[in-house]
MARNUZA-561284 format. One record per residue (C-alpha): residue number from 0; residue in one letter; x, y, z. Coordinates in pm, whole numbers, plus 50000, padded with zeros to 5 digits. Example, Ala and Ser with C-alpha at 12.3 -4.5 7.8 and 13.67 -1.06 7.14 Angstrom:
2
ATOM; i; aa; east; north; up
ATOM; 0; A; 51230; 49550; 50780
ATOM; 1; S; 51367; 49894; 50714
//
This chain:
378
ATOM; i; aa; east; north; up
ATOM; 0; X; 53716; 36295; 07810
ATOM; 1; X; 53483; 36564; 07965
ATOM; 2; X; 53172; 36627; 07825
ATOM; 3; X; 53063; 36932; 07889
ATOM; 4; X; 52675; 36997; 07883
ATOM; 5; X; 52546; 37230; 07651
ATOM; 6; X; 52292; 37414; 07875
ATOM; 7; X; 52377; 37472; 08237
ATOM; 8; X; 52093; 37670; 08451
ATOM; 9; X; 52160; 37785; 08799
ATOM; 10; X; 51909; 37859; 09095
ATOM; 11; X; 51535; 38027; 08994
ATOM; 12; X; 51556; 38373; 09204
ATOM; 13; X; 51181; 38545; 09232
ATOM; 14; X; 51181; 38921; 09183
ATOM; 15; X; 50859; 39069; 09211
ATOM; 16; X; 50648; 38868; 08938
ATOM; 17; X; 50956; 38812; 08718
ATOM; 18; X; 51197; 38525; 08733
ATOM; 19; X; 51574; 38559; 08711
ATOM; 20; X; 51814; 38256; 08675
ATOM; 21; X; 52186; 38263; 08602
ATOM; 22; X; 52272; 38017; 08288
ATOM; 23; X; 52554; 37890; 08075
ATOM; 24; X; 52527; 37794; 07711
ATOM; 25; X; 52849; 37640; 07542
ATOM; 26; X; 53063; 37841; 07826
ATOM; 27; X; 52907; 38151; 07768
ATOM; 28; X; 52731; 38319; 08073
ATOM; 29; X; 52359; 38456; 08048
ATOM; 30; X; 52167; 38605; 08259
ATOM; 31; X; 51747; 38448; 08182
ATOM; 32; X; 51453; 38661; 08288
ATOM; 33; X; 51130; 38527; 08291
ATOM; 34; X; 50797; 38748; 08264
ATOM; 35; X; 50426; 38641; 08163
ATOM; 36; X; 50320; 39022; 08124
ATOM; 37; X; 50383; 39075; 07769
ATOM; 38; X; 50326; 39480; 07791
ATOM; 39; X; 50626; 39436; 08075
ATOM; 40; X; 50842; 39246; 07808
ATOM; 41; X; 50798; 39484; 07565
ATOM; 42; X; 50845; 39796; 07770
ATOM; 43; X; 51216; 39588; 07916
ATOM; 44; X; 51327; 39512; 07541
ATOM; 45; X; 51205; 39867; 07402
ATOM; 46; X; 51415; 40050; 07778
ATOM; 47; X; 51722; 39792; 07689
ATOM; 48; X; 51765; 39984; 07365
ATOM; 49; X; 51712; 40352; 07479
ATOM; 50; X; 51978; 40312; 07785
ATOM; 51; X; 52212; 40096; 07578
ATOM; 52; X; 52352; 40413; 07390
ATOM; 53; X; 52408; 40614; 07663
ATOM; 54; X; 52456; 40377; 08015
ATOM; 55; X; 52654; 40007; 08038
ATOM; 56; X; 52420; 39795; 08012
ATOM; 57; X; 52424; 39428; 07942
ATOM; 58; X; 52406; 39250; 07609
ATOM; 59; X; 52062; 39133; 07528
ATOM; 60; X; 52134; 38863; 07302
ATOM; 61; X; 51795; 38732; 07274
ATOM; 62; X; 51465; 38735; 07363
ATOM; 63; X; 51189; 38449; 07314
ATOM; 64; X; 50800; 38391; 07387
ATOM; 65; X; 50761; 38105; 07547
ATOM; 66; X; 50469; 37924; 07692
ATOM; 67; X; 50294; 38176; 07966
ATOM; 68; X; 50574; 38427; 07875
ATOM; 69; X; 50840; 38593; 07754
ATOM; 70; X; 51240; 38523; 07806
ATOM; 71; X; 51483; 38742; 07776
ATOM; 72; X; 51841; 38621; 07750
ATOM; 73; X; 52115; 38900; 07899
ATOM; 74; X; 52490; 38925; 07913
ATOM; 75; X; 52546; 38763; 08258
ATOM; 76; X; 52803; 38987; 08472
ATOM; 77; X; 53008; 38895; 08725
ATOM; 78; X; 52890; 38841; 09062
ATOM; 79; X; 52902; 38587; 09351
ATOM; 80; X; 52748; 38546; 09723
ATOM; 81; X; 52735; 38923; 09889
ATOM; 82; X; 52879; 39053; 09523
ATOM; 83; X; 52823; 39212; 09205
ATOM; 84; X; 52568; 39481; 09328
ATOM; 85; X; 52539; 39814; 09473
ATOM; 86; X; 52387; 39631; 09791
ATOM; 87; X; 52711; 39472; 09900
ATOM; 88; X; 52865; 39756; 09923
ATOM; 89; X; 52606; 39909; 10177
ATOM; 90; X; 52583; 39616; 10319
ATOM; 91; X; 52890; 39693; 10555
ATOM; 92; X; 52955; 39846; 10905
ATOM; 93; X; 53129; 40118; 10741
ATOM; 94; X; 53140; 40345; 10401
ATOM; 95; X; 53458; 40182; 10176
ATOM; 96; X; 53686; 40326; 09947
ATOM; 97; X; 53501; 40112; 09699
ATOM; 98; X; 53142; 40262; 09790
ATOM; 99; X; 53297; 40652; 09769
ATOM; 100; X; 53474; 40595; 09441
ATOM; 101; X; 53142; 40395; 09371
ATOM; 102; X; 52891; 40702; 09435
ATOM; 103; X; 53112; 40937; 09259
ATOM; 104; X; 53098; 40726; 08926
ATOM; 105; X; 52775; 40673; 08957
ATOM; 106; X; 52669; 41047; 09019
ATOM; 107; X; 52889; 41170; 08778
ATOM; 108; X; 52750; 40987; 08503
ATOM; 109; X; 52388; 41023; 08577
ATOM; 110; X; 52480; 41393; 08604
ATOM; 111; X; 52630; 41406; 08267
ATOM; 112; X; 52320; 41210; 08072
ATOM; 113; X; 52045; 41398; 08249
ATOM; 114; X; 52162; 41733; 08184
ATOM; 115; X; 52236; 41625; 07860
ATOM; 116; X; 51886; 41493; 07789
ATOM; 117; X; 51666; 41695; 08046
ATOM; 118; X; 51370; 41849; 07851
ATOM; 119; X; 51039; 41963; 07997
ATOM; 120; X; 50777; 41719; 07841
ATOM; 121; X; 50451; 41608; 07822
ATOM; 122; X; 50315; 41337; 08084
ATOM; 123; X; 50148; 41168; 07854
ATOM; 124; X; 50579; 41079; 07698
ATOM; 125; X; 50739; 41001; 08012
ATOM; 126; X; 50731; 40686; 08167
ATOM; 127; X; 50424; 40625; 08380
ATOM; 128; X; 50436; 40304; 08536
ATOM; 129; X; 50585; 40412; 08878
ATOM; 130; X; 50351; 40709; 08921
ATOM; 131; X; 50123; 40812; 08713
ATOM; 132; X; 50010; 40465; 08623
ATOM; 133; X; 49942; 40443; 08985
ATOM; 134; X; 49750; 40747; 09045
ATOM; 135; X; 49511; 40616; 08744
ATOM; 136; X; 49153; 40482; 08797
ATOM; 137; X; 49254; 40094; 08861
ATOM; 138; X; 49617; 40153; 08959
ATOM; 139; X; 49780; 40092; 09314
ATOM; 140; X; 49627; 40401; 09505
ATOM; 141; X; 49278; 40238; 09420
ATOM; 142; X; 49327; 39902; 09429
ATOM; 143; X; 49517; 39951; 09723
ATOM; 144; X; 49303; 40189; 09907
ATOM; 145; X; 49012; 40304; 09771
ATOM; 146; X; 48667; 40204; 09986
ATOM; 147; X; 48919; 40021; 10243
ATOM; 148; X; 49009; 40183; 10603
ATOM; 149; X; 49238; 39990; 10843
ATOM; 150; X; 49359; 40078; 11191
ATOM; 151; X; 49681; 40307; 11236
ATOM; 152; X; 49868; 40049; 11404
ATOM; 153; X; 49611; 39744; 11542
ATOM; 154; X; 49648; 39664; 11916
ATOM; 155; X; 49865; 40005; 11957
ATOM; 156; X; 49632; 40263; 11775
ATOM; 157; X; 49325; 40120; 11688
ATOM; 158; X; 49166; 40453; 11537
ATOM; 159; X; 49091; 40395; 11174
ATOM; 160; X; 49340; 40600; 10876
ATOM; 161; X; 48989; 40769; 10796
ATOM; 162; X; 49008; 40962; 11107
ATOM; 163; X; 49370; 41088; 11070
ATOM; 164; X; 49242; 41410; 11049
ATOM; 165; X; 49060; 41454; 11387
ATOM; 166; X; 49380; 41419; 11560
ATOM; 167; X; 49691; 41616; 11602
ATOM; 168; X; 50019; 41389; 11548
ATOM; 169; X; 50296; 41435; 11791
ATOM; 170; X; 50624; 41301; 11616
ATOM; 171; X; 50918; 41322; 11788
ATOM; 172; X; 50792; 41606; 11984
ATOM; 173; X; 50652; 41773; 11659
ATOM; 174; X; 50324; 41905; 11601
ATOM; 175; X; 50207; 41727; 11208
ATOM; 176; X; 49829; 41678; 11071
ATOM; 177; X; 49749; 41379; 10796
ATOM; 178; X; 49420; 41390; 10621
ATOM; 179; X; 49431; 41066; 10478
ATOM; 180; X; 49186; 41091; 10162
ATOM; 181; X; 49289; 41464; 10153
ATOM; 182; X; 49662; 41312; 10061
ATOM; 183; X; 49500; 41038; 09826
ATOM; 184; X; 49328; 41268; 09635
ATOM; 185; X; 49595; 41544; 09645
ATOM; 186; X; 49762; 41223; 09449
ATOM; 187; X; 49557; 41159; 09200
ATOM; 188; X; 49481; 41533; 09097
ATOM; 189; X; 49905; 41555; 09061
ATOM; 190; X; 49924; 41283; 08889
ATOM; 191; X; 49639; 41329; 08573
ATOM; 192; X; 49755; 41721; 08567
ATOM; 193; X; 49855; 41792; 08207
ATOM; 194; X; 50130; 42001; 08323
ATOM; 195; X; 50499; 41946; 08177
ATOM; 196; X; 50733; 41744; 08396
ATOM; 197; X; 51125; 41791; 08348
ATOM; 198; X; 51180; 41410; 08231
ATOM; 199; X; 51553; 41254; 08116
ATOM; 200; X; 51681; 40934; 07977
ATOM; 201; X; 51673; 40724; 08271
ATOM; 202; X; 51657; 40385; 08379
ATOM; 203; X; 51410; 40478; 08594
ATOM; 204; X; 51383; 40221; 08910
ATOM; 205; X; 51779; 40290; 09070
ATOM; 206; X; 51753; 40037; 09329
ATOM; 207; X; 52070; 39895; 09522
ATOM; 208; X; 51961; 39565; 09343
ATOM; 209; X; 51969; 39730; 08999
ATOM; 210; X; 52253; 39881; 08993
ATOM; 211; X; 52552; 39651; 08939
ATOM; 212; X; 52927; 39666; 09104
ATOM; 213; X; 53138; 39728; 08912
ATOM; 214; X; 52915; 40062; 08750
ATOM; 215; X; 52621; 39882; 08539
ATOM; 216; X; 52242; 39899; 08535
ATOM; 217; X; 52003; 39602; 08524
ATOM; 218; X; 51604; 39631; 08491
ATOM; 219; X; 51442; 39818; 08201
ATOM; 220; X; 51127; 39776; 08222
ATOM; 221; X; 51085; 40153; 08339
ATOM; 222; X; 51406; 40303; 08124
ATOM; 223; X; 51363; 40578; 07868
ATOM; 224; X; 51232; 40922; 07982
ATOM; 225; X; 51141; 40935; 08371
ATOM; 226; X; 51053; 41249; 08563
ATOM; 227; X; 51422; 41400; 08716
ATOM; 228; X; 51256; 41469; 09073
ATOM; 229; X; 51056; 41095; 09050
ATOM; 230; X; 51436; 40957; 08963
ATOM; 231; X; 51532; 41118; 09263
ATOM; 232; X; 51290; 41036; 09536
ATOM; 233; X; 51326; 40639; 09393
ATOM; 234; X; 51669; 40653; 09467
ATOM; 235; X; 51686; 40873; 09828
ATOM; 236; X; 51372; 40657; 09975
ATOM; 237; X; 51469; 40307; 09857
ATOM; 238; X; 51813; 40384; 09972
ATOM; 239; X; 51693; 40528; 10320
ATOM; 240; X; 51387; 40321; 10347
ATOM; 241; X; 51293; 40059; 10153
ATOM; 242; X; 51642; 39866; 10060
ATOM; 243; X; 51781; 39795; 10432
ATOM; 244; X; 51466; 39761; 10583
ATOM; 245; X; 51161; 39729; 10413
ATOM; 246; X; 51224; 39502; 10117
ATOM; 247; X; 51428; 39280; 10287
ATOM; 248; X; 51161; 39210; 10560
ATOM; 249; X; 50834; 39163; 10337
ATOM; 250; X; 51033; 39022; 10045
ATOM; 251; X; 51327; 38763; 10196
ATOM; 252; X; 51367; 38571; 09907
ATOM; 253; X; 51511; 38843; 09661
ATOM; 254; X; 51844; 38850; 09857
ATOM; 255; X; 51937; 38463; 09893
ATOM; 256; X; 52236; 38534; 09702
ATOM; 257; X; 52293; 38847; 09929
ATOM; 258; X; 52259; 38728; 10292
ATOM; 259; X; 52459; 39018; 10434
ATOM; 260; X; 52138; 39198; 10370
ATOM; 261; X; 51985; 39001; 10701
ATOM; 262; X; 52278; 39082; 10891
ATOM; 263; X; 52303; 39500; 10856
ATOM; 264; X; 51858; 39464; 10879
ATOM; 265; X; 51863; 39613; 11228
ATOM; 266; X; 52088; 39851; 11164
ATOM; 267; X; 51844; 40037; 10912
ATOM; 268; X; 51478; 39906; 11130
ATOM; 269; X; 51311; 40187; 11255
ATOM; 270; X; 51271; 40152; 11649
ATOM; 271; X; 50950; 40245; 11732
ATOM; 272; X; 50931; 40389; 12145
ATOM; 273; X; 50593; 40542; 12195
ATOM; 274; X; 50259; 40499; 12031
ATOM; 275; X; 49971; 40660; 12269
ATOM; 276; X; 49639; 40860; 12209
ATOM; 277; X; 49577; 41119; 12433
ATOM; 278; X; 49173; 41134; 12389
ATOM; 279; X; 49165; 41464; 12628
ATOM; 280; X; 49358; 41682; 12360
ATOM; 281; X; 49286; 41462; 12042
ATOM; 282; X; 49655; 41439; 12059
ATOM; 283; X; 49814; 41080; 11914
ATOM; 284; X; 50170; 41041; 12038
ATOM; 285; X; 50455; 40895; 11831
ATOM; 286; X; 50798; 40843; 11851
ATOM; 287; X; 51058; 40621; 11660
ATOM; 288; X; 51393; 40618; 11640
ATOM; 289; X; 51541; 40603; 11274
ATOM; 290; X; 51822; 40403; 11175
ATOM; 291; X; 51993; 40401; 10883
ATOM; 292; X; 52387; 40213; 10846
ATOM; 293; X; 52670; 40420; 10804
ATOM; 294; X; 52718; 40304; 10407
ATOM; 295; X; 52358; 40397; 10337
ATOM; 296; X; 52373; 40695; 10517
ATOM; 297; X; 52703; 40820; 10269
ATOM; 298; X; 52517; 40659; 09995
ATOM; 299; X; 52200; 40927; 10028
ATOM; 300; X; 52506; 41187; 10092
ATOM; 301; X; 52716; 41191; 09779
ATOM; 302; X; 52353; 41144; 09563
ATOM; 303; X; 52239; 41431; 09694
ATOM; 304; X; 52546; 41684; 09718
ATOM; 305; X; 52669; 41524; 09368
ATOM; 306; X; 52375; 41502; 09163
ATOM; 307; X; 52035; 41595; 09326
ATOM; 308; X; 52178; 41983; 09429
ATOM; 309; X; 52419; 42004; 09078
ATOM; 310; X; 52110; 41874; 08855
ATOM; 311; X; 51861; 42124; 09063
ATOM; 312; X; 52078; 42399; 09048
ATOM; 313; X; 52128; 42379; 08645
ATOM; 314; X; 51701; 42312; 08614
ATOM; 315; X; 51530; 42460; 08885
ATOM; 316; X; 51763; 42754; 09038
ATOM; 317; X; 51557; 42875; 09358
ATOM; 318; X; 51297; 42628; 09397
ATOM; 319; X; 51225; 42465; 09697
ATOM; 320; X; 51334; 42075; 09623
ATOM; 321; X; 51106; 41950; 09908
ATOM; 322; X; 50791; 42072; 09710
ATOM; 323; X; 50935; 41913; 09361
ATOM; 324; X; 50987; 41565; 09602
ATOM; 325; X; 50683; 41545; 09781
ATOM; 326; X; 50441; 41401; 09541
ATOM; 327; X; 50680; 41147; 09466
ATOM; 328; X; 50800; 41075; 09754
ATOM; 329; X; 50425; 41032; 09907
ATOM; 330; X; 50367; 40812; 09617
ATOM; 331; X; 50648; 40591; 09676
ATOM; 332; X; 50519; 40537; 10044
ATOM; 333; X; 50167; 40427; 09979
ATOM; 334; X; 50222; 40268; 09610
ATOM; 335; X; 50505; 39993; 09655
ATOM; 336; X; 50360; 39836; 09959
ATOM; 337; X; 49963; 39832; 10074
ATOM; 338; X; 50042; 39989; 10408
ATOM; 339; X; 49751; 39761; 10496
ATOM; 340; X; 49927; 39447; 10483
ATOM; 341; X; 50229; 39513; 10690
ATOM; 342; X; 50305; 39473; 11062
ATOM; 343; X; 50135; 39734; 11290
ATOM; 344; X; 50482; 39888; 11408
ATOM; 345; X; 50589; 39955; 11005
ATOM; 346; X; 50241; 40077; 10905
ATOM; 347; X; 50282; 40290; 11188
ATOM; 348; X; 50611; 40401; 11137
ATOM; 349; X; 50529; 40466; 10797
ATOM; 350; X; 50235; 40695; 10839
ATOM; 351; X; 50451; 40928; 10999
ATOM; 352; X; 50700; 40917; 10741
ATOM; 353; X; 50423; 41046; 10552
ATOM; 354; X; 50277; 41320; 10764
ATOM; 355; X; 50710; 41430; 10792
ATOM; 356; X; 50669; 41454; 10391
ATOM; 357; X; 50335; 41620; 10358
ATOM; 358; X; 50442; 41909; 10623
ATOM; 359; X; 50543; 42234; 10507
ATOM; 360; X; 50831; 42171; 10729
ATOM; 361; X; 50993; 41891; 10467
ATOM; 362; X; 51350; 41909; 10450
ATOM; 363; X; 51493; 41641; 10265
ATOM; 364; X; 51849; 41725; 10372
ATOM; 365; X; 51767; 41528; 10709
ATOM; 366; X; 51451; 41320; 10582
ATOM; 367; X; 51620; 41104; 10393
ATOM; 368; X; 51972; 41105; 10592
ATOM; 369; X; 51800; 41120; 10965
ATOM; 370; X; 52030; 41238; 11255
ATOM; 371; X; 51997; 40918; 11519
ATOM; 372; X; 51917; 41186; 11803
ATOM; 373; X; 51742; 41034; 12121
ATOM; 374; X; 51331; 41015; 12087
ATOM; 375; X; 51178; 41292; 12320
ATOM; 376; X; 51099; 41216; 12677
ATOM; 377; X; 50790; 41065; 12739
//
């Protein structure tokens, strides 16, 4: 006869600080998340019980302190090498029928809970990890930033971020100026303003890694009421940006079980081309090429036709969605990653995403979903 163990526990995957294994007790399949910041395990259990009512969520059958931590015990879905999350299915050379019927569930049923729960509130009640938490004396911007300057790109640009401002930035043959305390303190003043935010029941941090296929959400550290427009400019910049290219490059291990990730990387790498100072007009040159796969370029499509335009037009009838973005956007740039400590081409490459977003000229219709024209002639 068979014995089958009791416990079974599967590979330790890092994610950020937090540890995720899979695990099976007695047959049953759980899902084990590891944290040692206690406020974080609080603010997951407490965001696990807001979304449950509303969003499919995972059971959370338990949750233990142990020594250095906390554990959390979920319902463990379904999933399997390049399956199981939003991610495989834009990780693909071209949209599926799966990824449409995908985006329409998913838009249609954030659609339905934030206009059902939208509300103009109070900063000091919505959650405030991703951005205002960041803003605040101590959070990312200043621990990041604050008394530091760093070349533009070293070995390709070697003026300091400091001096942004004494230079016009050609990108892509248009004319853009970055003042780069001007934009960190422009942050910080948006960010402590007591002004009312439209905030809905969330989950906050819609990632292609937590969101589950078929239709689920994982991660709730951040869930309960979020700003709508700082909802929006998580999902439309870690879909365009950060998913394909950025977190896979700095942060490799997260997708082990997801290797298809490596595979479509080039497809959504920014090709940098030029990066020249002209010292006789002040004038720094840049041009880049975006990419961005097919699948993630539908993604950004149907979440902005389908929810981001249907939501604004209910809330905010006439207003200008690039100005609602920008501050969250701009945050979302500078507070995930210390541009400092990435590779001269991204930081570069970056920077210019954030001059794009700070121009009057914003338009996230083609920010976000970038036409692959041809850089400029040199």
């Amino acid at each position: 006869m068979t014995i089958r163990p009791v416990l079974r526990v599967g590979p330790v995957r890092r994610f950020t600080r937090n540890l995720l294994c899979p695990a099976d007790l007695l047959g049953r399949p759980l899902l084990l998340k590891y944290t040692r910041d206690a406020a974080e395990a609080r603010s997951e259990i407490r965001g696990h019980g807001r979304l449950a009512a509303r969003y499919r969520v995972p059971a959370l059958y338990t949750h233990l302190r142990v020594p250095g931590g906390h554990l959390l015990a979920y319902e463990r879905l379904p999933s399997a090498t390049d399956q199981g999350l939003l991610l495989d299915l834009l990780n693909a050379n071209e949209p599926s029928s799966d990824l449409h019927t995908y985006m329409d569930q998913l838009t249609a049923a954030y659609r339905e809970i934030i206009l059902a729960t939208a509300g103009r509130a109070d900063p000091a009640h919505v959650v405030r990890k991703l951005y205002w938490d960041r803003a605040a004396p101590g959070g990312r911007l200043d621990t990041y930033y604050t008394g530091k300057d760093f070349p533009i790109a070293d070995g390709l640009i070697d003026v300091p971020v400091s001096r942004l401002a004494t230079y016009t930035l050609n990108i892509n043959g248009g004319r853009h100026h970055l003042e780069w305390g001007a934009v960190l303190r422009w942050l910080r003043a948006r960010f402590t303003t007591a002004e009312p935010v439209w905030a809905a029941l969330t989950q906050g941090d819609p990632t292609d890694v937590n969101l589950a296929h078929p239709l689920a959400w994982f991660d709730y550290d951040t869930a309960g009421m979020n700003a709508i427009a700082g909802e929006f400019a998580n999902f439309l910049w870690y879909t365009s940006a950060l998913g394909g290219w950025l977190v896979p490059t700095y942060n490799p291990a997260a997708f082990a079980d997801h290797p298809a990730t490596f595979t479509h990387l080039p497809a959504n790498t920014p090709e940098l081309r030029r990066a020249e100072i002209d010292h006789t007009t002040s004038t720094i040159h840049i041009d880049y090429l975006p990419h961005l796969s097919a699948p993630r370029r539908a993604a950004v499509a149907a979440y902005w036709i389908q929810l981001v335009k249907r939501v604004a037009d209910r809330l905010w009838p006439g207003t200008d969605l690039a100005d609602l973005l920008r501050p969250y956007l701009a945050m979302r740039i500078l507070g995930v990653y210390n541009l400092a400590d990435l590779a001269p081409e991204d930081r570069l490459v970056l920077l210019a995403r954030l001059a794009e977003a700070m121009s009057p000229a914003f338009d996230p219709t083609t920010y976000f979903r970038p036409l692959e024209s041809p850089c400029p002639a040199s």
